[in-house]
SEFI-510177 format. One line per field, with one value per residue: residue number from 1; residue in three letters; x, y, z of N, C-alpha, C in turn. Coordinates in nm, 3 decimals, always signed. Example, Ala and Ser with C-alpha at 12.3 -4.5 7.8 and 13.67 -1.06 7.14 Angstrom:
2
i	[1_2]
aa	[ala_ser]
n_x	[+1.319_+1.285]
n_y	[-0.569_-0.225]
n_z	[+0.780_+0.708]
ca_x	[+1.230_+1.367]
ca_y	[-0.450_-0.106]
ca_z	[+0.780_+0.714]
c_x	[+1.320_+1.290]
c_y	[-0.330_+0.003]
c_z	[+0.780_+0.787]
This chain:
170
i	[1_2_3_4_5_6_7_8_9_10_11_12_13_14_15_16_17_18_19_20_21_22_23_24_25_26_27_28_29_30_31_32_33_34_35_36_37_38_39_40_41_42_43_44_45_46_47_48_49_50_51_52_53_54_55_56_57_58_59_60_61_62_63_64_65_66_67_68_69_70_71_72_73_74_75_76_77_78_79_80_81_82_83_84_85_86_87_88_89_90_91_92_93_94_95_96_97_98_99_100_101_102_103_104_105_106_107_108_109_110_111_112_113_114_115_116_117_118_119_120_121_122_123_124_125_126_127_128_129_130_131_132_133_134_135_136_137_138_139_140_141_142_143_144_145_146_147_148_149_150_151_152_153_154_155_156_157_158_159_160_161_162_163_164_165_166_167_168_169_170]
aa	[unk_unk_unk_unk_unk_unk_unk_unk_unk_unk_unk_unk_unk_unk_unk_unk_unk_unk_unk_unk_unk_unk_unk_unk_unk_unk_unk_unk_unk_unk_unk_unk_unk_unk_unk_unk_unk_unk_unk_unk_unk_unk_unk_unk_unk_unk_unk_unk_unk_unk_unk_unk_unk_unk_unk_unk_unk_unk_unk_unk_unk_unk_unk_unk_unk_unk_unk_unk_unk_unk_unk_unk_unk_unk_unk_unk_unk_unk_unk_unk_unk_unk_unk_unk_unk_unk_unk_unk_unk_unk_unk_unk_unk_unk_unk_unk_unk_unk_unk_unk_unk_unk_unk_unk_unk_unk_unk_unk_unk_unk_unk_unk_unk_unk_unk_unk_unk_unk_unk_unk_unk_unk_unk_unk_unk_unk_unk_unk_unk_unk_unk_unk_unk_unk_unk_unk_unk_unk_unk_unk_unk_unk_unk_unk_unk_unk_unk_unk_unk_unk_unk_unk_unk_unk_unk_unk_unk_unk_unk_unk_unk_unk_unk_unk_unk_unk_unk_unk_unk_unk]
n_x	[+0.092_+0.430_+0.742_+0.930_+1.224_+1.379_+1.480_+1.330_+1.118_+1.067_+1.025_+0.764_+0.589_+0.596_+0.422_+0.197_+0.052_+0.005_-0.132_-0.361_-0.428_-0.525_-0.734_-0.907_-0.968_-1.098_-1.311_-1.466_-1.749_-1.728_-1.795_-1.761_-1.516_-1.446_-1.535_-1.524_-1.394_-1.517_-1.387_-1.166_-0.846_-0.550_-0.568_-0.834_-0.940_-0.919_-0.743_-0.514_-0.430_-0.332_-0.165_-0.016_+0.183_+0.302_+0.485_+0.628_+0.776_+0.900_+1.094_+1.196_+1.287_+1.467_+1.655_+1.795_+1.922_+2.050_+2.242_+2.360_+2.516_+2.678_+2.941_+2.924_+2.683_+2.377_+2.061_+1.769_+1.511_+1.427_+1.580_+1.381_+1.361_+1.335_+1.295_+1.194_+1.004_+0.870_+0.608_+0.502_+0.594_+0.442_+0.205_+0.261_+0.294_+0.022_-0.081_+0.039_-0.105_-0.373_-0.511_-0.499_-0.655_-0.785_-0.731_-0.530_-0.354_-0.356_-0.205_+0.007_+0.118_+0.095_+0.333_+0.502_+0.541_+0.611_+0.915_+1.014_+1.021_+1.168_+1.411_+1.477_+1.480_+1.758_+1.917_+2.118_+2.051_+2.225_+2.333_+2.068_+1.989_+2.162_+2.283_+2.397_+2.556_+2.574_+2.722_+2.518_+2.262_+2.259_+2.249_+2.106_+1.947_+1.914_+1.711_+1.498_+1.431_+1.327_+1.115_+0.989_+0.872_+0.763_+0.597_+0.578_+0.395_+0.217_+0.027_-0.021_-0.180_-0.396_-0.519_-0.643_-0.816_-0.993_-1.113_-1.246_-1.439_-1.563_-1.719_-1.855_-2.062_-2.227]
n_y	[-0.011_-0.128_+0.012_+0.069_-0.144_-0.252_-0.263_-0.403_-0.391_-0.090_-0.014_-0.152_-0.108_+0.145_+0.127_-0.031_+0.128_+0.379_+0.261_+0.168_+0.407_+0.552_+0.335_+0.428_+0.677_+0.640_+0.499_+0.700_+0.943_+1.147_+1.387_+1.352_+1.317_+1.577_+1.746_+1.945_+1.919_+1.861_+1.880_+2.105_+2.225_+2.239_+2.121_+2.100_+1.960_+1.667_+1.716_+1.892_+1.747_+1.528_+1.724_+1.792_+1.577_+1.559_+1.773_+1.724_+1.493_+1.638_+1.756_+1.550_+1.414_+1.636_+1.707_+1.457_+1.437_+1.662_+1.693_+1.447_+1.566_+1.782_+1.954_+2.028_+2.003_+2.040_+2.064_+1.909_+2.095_+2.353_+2.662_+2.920_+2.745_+2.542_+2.218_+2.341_+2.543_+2.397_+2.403_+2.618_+2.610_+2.418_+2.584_+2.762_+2.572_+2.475_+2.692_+2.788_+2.611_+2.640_+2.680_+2.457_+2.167_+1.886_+1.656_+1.734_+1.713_+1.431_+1.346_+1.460_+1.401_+1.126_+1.067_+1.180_+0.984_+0.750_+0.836_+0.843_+0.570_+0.471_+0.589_+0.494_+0.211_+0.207_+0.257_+0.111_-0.151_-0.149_+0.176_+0.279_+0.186_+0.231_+0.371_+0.733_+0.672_+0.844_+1.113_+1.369_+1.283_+1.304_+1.210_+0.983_+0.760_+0.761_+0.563_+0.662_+0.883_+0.826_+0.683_+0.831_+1.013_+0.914_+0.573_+0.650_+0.914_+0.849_+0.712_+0.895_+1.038_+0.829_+0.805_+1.065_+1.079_+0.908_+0.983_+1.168_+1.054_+0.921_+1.084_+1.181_+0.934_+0.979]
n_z	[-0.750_-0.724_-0.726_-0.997_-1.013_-1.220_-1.522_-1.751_-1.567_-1.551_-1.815_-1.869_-1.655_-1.697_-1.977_-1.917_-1.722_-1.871_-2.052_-1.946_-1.873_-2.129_-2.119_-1.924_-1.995_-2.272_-2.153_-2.106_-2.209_-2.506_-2.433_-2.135_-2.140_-2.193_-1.972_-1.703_-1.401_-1.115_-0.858_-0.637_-0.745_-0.959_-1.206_-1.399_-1.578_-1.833_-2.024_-1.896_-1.709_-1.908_-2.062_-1.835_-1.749_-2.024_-2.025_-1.827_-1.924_-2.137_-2.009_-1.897_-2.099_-2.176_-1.949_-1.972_-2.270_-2.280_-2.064_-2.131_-2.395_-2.252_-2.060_-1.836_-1.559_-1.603_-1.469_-1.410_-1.342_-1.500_-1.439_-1.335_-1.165_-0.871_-0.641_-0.468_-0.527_-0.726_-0.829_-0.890_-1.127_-1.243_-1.306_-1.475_-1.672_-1.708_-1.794_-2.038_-2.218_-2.213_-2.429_-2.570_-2.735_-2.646_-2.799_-2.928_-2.727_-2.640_-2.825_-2.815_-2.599_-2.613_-2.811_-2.675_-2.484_-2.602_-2.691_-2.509_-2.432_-2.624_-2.556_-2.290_-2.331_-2.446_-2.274_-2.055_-1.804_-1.577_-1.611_-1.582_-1.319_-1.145_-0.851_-0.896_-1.113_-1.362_-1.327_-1.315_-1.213_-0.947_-0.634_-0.725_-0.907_-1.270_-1.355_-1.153_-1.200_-1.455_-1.385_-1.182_-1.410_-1.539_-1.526_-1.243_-1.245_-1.416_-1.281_-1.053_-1.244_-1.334_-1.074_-1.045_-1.285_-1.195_-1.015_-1.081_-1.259_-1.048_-0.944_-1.157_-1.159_-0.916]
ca_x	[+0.198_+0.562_+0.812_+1.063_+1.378_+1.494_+1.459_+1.258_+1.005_+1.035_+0.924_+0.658_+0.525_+0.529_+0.362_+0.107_+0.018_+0.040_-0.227_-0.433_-0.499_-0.572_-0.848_-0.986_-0.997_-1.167_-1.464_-1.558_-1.779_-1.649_-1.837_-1.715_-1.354_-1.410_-1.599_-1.495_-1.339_-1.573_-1.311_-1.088_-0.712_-0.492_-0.578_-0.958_-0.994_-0.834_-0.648_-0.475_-0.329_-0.222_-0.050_+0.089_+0.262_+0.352_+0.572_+0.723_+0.792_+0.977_+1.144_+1.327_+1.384_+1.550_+1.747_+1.878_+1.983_+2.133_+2.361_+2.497_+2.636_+2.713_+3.022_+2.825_+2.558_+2.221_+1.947_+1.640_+1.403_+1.486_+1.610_+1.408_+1.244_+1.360_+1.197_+1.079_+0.885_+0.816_+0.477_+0.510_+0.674_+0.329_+0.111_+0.338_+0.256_-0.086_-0.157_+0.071_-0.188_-0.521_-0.586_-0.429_-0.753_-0.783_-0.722_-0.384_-0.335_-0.355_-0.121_+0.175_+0.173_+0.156_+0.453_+0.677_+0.530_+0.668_+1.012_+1.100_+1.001_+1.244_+1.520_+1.512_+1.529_+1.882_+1.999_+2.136_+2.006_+2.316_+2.337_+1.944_+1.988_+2.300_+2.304_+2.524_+2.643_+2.598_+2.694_+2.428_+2.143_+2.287_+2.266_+2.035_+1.993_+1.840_+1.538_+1.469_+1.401_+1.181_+1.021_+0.932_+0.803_+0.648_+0.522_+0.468_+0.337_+0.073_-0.035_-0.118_-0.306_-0.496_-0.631_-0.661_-0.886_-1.076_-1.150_-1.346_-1.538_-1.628_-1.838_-1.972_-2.153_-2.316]
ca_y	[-0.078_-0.144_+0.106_-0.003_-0.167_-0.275_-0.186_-0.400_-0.321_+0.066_-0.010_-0.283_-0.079_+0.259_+0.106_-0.068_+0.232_+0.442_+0.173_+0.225_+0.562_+0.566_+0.282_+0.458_+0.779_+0.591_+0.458_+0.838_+0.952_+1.289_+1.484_+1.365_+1.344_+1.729_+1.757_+1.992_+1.810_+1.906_+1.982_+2.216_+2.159_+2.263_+2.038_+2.120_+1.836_+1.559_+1.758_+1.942_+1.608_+1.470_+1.843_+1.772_+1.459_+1.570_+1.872_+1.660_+1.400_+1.701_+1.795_+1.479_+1.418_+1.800_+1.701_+1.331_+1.504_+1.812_+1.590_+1.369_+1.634_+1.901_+1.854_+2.078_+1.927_+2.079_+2.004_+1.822_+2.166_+2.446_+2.803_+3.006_+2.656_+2.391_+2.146_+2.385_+2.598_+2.401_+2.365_+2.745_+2.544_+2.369_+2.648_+2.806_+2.473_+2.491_+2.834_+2.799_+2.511_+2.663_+2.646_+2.307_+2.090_+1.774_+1.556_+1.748_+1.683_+1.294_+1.324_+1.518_+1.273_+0.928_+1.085_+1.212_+0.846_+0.695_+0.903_+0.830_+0.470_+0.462_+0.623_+0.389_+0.129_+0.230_+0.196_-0.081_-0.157_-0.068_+0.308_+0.297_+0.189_+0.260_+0.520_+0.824_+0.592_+0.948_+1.279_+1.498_+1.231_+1.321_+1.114_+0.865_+0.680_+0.780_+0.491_+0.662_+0.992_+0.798_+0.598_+0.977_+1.116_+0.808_+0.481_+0.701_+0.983_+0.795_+0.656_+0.972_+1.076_+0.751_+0.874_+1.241_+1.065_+0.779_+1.021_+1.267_+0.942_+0.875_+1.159_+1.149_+0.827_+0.996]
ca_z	[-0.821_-0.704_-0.791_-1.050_-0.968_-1.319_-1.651_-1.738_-1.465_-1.606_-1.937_-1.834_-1.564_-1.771_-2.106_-1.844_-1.693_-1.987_-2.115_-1.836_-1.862_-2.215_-2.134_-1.883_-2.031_-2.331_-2.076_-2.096_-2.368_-2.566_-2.371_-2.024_-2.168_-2.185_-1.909_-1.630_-1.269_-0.977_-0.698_-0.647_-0.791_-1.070_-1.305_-1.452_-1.659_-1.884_-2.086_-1.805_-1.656_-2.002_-2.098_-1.692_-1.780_-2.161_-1.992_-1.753_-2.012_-2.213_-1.856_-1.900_-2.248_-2.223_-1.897_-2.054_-2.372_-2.207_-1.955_-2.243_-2.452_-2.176_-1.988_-1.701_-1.526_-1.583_-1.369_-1.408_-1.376_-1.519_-1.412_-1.184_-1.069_-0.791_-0.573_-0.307_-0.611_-0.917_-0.855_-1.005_-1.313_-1.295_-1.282_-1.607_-1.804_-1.722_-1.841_-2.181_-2.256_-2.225_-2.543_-2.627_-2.748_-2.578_-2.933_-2.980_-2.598_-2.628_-2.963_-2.778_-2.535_-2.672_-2.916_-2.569_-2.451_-2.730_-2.711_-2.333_-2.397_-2.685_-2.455_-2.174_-2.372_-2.513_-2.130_-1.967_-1.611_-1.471_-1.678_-1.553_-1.169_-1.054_-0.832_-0.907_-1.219_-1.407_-1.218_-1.380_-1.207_-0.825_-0.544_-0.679_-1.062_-1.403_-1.354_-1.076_-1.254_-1.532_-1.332_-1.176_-1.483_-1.588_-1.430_-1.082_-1.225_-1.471_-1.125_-0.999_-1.372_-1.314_-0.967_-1.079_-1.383_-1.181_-0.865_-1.161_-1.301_-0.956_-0.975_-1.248_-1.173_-0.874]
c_x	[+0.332_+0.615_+0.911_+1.172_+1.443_+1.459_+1.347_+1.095_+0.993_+0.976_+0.811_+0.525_+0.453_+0.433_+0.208_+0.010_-0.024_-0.133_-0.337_-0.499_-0.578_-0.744_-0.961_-1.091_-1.112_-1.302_-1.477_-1.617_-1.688_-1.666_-1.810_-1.587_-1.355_-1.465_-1.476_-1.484_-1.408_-1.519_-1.214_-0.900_-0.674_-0.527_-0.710_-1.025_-0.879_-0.741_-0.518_-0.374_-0.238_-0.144_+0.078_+0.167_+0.331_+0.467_+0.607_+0.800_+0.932_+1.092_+1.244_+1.366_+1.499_+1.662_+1.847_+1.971_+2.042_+2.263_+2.407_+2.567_+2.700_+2.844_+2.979_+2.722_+2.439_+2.140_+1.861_+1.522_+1.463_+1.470_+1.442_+1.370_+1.377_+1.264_+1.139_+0.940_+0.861_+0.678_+0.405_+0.516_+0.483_+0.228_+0.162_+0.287_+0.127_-0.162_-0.107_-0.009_-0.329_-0.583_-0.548_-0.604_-0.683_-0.709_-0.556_-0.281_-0.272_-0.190_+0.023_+0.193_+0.206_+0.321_+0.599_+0.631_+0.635_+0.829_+1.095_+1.100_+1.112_+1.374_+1.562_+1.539_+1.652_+1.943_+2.010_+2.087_+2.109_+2.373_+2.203_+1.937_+2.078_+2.279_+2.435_+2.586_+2.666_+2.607_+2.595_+2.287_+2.196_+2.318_+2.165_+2.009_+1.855_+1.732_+1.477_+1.358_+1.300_+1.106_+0.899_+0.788_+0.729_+0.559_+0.451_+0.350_+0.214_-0.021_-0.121_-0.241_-0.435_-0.589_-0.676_-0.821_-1.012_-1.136_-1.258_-1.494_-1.598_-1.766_-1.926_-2.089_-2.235_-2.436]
c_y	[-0.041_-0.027_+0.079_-0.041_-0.208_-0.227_-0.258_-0.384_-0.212_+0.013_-0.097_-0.181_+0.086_+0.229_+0.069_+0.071_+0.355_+0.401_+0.161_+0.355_+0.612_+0.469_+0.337_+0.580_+0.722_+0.497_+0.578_+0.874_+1.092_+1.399_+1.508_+1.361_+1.489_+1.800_+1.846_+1.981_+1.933_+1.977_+2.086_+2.184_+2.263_+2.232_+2.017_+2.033_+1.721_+1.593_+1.847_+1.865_+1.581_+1.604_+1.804_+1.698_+1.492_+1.643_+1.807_+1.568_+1.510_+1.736_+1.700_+1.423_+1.501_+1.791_+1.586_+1.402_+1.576_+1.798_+1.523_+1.469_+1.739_+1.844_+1.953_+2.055_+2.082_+1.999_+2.012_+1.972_+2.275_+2.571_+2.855_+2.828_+2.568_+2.337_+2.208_+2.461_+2.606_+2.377_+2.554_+2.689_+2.517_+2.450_+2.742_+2.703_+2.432_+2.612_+2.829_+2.734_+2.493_+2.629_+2.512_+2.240_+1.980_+1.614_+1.583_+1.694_+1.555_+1.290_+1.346_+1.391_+1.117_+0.973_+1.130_+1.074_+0.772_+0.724_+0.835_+0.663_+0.418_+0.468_+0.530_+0.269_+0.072_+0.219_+0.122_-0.043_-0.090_+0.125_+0.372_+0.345_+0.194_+0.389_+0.594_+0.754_+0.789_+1.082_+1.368_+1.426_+1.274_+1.248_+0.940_+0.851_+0.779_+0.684_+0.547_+0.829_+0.940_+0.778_+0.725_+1.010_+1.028_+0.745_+0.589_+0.820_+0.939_+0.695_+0.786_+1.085_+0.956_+0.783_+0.949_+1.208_+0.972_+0.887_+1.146_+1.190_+0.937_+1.014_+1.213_+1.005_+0.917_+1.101]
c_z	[-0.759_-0.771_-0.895_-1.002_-1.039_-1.455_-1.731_-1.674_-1.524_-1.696_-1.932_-1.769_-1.633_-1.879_-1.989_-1.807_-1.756_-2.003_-2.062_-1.836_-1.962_-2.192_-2.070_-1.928_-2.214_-2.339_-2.096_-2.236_-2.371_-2.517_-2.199_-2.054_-2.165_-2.054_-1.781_-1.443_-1.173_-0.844_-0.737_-0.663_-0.925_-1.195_-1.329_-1.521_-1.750_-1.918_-1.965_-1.740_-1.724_-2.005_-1.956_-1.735_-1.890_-2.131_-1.865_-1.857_-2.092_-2.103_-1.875_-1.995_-2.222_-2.100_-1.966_-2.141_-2.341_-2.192_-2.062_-2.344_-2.376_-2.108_-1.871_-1.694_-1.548_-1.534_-1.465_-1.424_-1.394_-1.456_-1.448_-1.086_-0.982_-0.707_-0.455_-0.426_-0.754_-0.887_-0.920_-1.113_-1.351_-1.345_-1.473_-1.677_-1.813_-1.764_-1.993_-2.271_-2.254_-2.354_-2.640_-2.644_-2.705_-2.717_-2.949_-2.813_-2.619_-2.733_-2.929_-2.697_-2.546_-2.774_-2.768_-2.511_-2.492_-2.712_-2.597_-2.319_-2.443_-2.620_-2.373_-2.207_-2.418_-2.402_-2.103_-1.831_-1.596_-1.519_-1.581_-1.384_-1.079_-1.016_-0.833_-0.983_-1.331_-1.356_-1.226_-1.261_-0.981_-0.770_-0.582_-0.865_-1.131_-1.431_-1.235_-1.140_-1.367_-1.446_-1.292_-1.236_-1.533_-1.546_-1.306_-1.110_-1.340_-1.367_-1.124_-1.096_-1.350_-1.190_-0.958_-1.157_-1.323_-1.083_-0.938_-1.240_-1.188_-0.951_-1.077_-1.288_-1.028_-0.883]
């Protein structure tokens, strides 16, 4: 799928996708929804992905919100993390969530689903895709940063989720 380039595209492409994941993950019975992912990775099983996405999802609720009442920019990942070593961040939101059941899993996320869908909606395209329209978002726009945590990255939950089905059909 295309990357967003307007606002509607974000919310189209995220709900789609979104919608997607839930169907697929609802081809699995209860017992392969819990079922434990064959290769080797971070992410052990269903719940693991959705918690992934749920704590990104909060990532940019908590930057959005931040940046509109702050009059100093805060970044996007928080203190010790940046983009050379958040995949530490990841490894932190996969251990706080061991014991997250898969049912309460689904529940956080359709509700930060729900939240971020709400959000973007309250933007205008040009708030959305203008780059550097808000200083806090850098060099490049605030649909660029959903699109991120959303649409692209319920892409790569759908291949995380389809590439664990695939083996369980052989």
């Amino acid at each position: 799928m295309a990357r967003a380039r307007t606002k509607s595209e974000l919310l189209s492409f995220s709900q789609e996708n979104y919608d997607k994941l839930f169907t697929l993950i609802d081809s699995l019975t209860p017992a392969e929804q819990v079922g434990i992912f064959p290769f080797e990775d971070r992410d052990r099983n269903i719940r693991d992905v959705l918690i992934h996405l749920y704590e990104w999802h909060q990532l940019l609720l908590t930057f959005i919100a931040e940046n509109q009442k702050s009059e100093q920019v805060v970044p996007f990942l928080p203190a010790p993390y940046n983009w050379k070593n958040y995949g530490e961040m990841n490894l932190v939101f996969w251990e706080k969530h061991q014991t997250t059941e898969l049912a309460d899993a689904k529940k956080m996320l359709s509700k930060s689903h729900q939240a971020l869908m709400d959000l973007v909606a309250n933007f205008s395209e040009e708030e959305l895709f203008t780059k550097k329209y808000f200083s806090w978002t850098g060099s490049t726009s605030l649909g660029s940063y959903c699109a991120s945590s959303m649409s692209s990255h319920y892409e790569w939950a759908l291949k995380k989720i389809r590439q664990y089905k695939k083996t369980l059909a052989k």
